[in-house]
C-alpha positions in Angstrom: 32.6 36.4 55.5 34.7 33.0 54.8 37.6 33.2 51.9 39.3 30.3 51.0 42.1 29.7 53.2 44.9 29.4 50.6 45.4 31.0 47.4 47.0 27.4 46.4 43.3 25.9 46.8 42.0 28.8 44.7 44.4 28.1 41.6 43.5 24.0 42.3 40.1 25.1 41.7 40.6 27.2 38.9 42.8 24.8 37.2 40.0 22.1 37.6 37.3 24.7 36.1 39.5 25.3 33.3 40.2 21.9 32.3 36.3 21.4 32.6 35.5 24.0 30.3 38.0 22.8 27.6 36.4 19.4 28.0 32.5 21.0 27.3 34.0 23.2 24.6 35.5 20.4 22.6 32.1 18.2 23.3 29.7 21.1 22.0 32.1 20.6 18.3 30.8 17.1 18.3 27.1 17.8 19.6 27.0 20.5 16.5 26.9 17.7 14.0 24.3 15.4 16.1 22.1 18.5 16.4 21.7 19.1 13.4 18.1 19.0 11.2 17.3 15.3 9.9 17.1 15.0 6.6 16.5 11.6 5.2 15.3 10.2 2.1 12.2 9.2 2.5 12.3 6.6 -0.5 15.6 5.0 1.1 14.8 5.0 4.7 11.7 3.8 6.5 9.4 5.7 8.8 11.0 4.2 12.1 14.7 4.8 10.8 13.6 8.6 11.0 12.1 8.8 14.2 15.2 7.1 15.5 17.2 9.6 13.9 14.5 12.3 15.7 14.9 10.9 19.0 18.6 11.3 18.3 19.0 14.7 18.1 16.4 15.1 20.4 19.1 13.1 22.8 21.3 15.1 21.3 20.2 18.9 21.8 19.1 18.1 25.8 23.3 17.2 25.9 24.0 20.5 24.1 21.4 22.6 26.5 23.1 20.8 29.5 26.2 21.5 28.4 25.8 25.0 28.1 24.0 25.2 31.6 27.5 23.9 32.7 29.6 26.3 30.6 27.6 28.9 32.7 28.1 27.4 35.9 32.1 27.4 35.6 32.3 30.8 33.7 30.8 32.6 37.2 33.4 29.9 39.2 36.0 31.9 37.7 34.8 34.8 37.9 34.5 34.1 41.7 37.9 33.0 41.7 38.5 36.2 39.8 36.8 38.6 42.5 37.8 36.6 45.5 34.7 35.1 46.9 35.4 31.6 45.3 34.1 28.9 47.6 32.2 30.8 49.8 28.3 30.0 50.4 25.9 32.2 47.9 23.8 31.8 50.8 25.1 32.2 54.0 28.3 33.1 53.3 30.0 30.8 54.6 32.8 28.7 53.7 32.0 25.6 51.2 33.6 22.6 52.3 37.0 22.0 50.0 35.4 18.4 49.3 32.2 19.5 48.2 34.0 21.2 45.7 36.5 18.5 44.5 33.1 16.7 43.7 31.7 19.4 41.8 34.0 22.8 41.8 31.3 25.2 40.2 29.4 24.6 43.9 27.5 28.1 44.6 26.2 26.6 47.9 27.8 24.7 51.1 26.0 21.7 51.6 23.6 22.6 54.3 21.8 25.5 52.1 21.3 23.0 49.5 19.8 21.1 51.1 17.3 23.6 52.7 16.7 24.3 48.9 15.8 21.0 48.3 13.3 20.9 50.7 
């Protein structure tokens, strides 16, 4: 079973995740307002200003369901960190390359089992 070599990489990590999850936290305030039901006047606004103002929020709610998707992701990163099996392959448990995880730190797989899962 491969740990991360370094307790310094693991804290590098964690301090990434962290900063990340601030970052989505602070986005899902604004996505709030843009989510929100369209109401317009109907009297003042013409039929293509409100589908434009659908398409929106539509725009606007798949950013809010990614978001969260990514809020999950780095929430079980730390709790890897947490338990001590941070960076290792879900897979094969092996250990994920340190630059593979610069790119993208809530990585669950090394590269070579992602790509068998991607056929």
């Amino acid at each position: 079973m491969g740990r991360m070599s370094e307790q310094t990489d693991i804290e590098h990590f964690r301090a990434r995740l962290l900063r990340k999850r601030e970052e989505l936290l602070a986005l899902q305030e604004t996505r709030q307002a843009a989510t929100a039901t369209v109401e317009l006047d109907q009297a003042s606004v013409g039929r293509l200003s409100r589908m434009d103002a659908m398409q929106q929020q539509a725009m606007a709610q798949d950013g809010r369901q990614r978001a969260e998707l990514e809020l999950r992701r780095i929430e079980a990163a730390l709790r890897r960190c947490d338990d001590g099996t941070y960076g290792e392959c879900l897979d094969c448990e092996e250990p994920i390359d340190p630059r593979r995880l610069e790119l993208d730190p809530a990585a669950t797989l090394c590269i070579r089992c992602a790509q068998a899962r991607d056929g």
